[in-house]
C-alpha positions in Angstrom: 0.0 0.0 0.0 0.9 3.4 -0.8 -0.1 6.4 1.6 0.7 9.7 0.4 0.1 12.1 2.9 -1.7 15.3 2.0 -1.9 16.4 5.2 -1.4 15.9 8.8 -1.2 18.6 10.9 -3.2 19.9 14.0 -3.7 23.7 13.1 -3.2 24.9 10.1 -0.8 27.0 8.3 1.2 27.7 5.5 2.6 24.5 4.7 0.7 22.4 7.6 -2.7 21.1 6.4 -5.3 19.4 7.7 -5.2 15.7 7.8 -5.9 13.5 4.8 -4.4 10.4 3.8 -4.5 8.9 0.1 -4.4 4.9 -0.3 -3.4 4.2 -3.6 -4.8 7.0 -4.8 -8.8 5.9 -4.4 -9.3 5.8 -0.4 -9.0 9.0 1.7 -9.3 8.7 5.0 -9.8 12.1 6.3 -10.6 14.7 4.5 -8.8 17.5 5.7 -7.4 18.9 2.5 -7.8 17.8 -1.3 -8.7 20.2 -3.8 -5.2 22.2 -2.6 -3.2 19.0 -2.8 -4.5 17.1 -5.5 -5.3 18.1 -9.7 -8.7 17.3 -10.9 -7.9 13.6 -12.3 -6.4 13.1 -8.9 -9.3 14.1 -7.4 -11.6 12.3 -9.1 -9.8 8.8 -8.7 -11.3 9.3 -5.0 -14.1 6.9 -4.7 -14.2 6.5 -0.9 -13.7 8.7 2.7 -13.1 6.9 5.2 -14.3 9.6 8.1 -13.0 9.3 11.9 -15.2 11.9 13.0 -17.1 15.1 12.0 -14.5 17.5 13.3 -14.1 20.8 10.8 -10.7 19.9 10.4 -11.4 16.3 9.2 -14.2 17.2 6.6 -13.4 20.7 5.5 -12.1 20.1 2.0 -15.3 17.1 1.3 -17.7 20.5 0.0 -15.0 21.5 -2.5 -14.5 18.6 -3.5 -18.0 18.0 -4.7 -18.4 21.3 -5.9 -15.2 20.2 -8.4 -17.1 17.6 -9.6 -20.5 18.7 -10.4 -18.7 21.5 -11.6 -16.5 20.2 -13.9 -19.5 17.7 -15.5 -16.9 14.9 -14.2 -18.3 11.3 -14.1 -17.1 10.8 -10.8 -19.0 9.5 -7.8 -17.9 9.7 -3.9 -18.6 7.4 -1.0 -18.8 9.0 2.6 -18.5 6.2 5.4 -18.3 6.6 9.0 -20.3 5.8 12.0 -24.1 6.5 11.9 -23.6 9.7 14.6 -20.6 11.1 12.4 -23.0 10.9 8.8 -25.9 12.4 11.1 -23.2 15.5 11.5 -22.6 16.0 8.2 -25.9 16.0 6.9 -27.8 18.4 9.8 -25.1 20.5 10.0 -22.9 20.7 6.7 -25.2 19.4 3.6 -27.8 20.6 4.3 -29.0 23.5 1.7 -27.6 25.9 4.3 -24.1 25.6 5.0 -24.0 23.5 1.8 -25.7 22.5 -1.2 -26.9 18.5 -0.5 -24.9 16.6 -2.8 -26.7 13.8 -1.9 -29.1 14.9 -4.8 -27.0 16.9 -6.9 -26.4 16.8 -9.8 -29.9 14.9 -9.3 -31.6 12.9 -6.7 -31.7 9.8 -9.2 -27.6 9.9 -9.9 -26.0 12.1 -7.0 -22.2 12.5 -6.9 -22.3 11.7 -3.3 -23.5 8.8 -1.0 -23.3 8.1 2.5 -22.6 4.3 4.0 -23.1 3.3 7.4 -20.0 1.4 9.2 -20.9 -0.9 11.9 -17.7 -1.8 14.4 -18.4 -5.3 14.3 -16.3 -7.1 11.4 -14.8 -4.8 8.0 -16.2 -3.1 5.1 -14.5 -4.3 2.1 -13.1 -1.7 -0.8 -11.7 -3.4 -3.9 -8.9 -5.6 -2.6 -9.0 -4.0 1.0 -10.4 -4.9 4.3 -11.4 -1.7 6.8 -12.2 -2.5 10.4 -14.0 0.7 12.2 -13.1 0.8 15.6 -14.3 3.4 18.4 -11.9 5.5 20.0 -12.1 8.1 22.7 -12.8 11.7 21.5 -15.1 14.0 22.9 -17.5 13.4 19.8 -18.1 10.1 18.0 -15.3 9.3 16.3 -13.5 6.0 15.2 -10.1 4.0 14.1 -9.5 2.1 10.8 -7.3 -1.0 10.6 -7.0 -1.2 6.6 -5.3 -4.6 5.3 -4.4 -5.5 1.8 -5.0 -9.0 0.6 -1.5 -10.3 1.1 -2.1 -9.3 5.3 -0.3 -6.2 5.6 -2.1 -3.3 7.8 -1.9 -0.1 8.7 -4.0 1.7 11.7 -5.2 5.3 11.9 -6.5 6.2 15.1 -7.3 9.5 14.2 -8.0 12.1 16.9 -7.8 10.5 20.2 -7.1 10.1 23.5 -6.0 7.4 25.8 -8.3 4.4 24.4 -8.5 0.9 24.8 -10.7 -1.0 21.6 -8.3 0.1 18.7 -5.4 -1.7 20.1 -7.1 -4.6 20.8 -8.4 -4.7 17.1 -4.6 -4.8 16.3 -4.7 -8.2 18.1 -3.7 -11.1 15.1 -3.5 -8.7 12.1 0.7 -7.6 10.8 0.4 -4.5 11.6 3.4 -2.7 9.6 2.4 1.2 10.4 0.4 3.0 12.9 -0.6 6.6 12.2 -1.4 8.4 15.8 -1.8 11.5 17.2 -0.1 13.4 19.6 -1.4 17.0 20.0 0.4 18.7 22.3 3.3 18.4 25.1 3.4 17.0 28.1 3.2 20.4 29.8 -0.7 20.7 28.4 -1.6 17.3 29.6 -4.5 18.7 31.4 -5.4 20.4 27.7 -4.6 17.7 26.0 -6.6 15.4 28.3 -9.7 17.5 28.5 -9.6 18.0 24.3 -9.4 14.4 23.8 -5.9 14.0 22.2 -2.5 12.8 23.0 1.2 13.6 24.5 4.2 12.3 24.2 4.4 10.6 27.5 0.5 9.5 27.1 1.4 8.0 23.8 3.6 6.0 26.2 1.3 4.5 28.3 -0.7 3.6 25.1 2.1 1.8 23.2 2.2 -0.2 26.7 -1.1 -1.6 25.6 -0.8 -2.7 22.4 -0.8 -6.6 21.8 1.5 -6.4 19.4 4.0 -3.4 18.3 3.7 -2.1 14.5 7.2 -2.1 12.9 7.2 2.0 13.1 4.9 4.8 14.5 4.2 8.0 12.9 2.6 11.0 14.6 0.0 13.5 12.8 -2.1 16.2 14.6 0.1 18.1 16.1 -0.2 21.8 16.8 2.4 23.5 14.9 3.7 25.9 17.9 4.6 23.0 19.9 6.3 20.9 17.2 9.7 21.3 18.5 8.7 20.5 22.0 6.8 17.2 20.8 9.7 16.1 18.9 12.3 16.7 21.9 9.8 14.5 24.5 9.1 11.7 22.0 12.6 11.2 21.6 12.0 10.0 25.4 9.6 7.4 24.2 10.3 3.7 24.1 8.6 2.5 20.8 9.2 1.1 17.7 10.7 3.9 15.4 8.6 6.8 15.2 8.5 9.6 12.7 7.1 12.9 12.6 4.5 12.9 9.2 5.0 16.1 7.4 2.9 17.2 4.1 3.5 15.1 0.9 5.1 12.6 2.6 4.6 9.2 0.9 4.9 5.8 3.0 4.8 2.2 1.9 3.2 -0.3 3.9 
């Protein structure tokens, strides 16, 4: 698997978008940035979003996207998945002929570019030659995991946002787990922030790595805020772990 990273930052600035990451140039999970990152081929060689939760910075670029699309007369069509709750979000408070046109029924009702799936967290959803297994995880809204594994057995797992959780790891349990994609948010100086916000520190990273079944061969860290970048390096250089890498924009990893 290929997984170019189009972004993968917690706040956003020149240089430091939003998180997104492109499998094999079809599956997104996240949809932080695209229309920015990618052409309009590129863009419409997306056929599903894999959604951890309905956070602005996760969906932002998913209404541009569309827009592109119907725009452009493209034949393309879009899958959204995620949890029931997360869909529920995005329709209320982001498609809905308000905020945004519902492209649900655009171009029209009988052939929309856009569709929403329901994930349950019992068993995978299965994308061409790709098993995804939705897993909760502990944010202060609904939000969820993905294990993805290729035919030949190789994984990867994206937590997403999160804080210290229990159910991901465990899904990790019997699969060859070659990446993990984490969080870690802030230093340990804003544990109390970073604990009340949901999200991650270098030494809380530690305690989770303590739980995992089995270790992924390396770890790499998204979401963090760019002021504190240098500190978060320094304190997980502390960390006992498999080797772990700092994700940075464009960044392309093989799993």
């Amino acid at each position: 698997m290929k997984i170019r990273v189009l972004g993968a930052s917690g706040s956003e600035l020149p240089g430091h978008n939003s998180p997104a990451f492109l499998v094999d140039d079809f599956l997104l999970l996240d949809a932080g940035t695209i229309s920015l990152s990618l052409d309009r081929d590129a863009q419409c060689r997306i056929s599903h979003i894999f959604l951890t939760h309905a956070h602005l910075d996760h969906i932002k670029a998913i209404p541009f996207l569309l827009d592109n699309i119907v725009s452009s007369r493209q034949k393309c069509r879009l899958t959204i998945l995620s949890g029931q709750d997360v869909l529920d979000d995005l329709q209320k408070h982001v498609f809905n002929n308000r905020i945004w046109p519902d492209f649900s029924r655009l171009p029209t009702s009988e052939a929309p570019v856009m569709r929403f799936q329901e994930l349950s967290t019992e068993g995978f959803f299965q994308v061409k030659e790709y098993k995804i297994y939705p897993t909760r995880v502990d944010h202060p809204v609904p939000a969820y995991g993905y294990l993805v594994e290729e035919a030949g057995g190789n994984a990867f797992v994206y937590t997403g946002d999160t804080g210290p959780t229990e159910q991901i790891w465990s899904r990790m349990a019997g699969h060859r787990v070659k990446a993990l994609i984490t969080e870690v948010s802030f230093p340990d100086e804003l544990l109390a922030l970073a604990n009340i916000s949901g999200h991650l520190t270098p030494s809380l990273l530690q305690a989770e790595i303590s739980k995992m079944p089995e270790l992924p061969e390396k770890i790499y860290i998204s979401h963090l805020k760019s002021y504190y970048r240098a500190a978060i390096r320094k304190e997980l250089g502390h960390v006992t772990a498999p080797p772990i890498i700092l994700l940075e924009d464009d960044m392309v990893l093989c799993v």
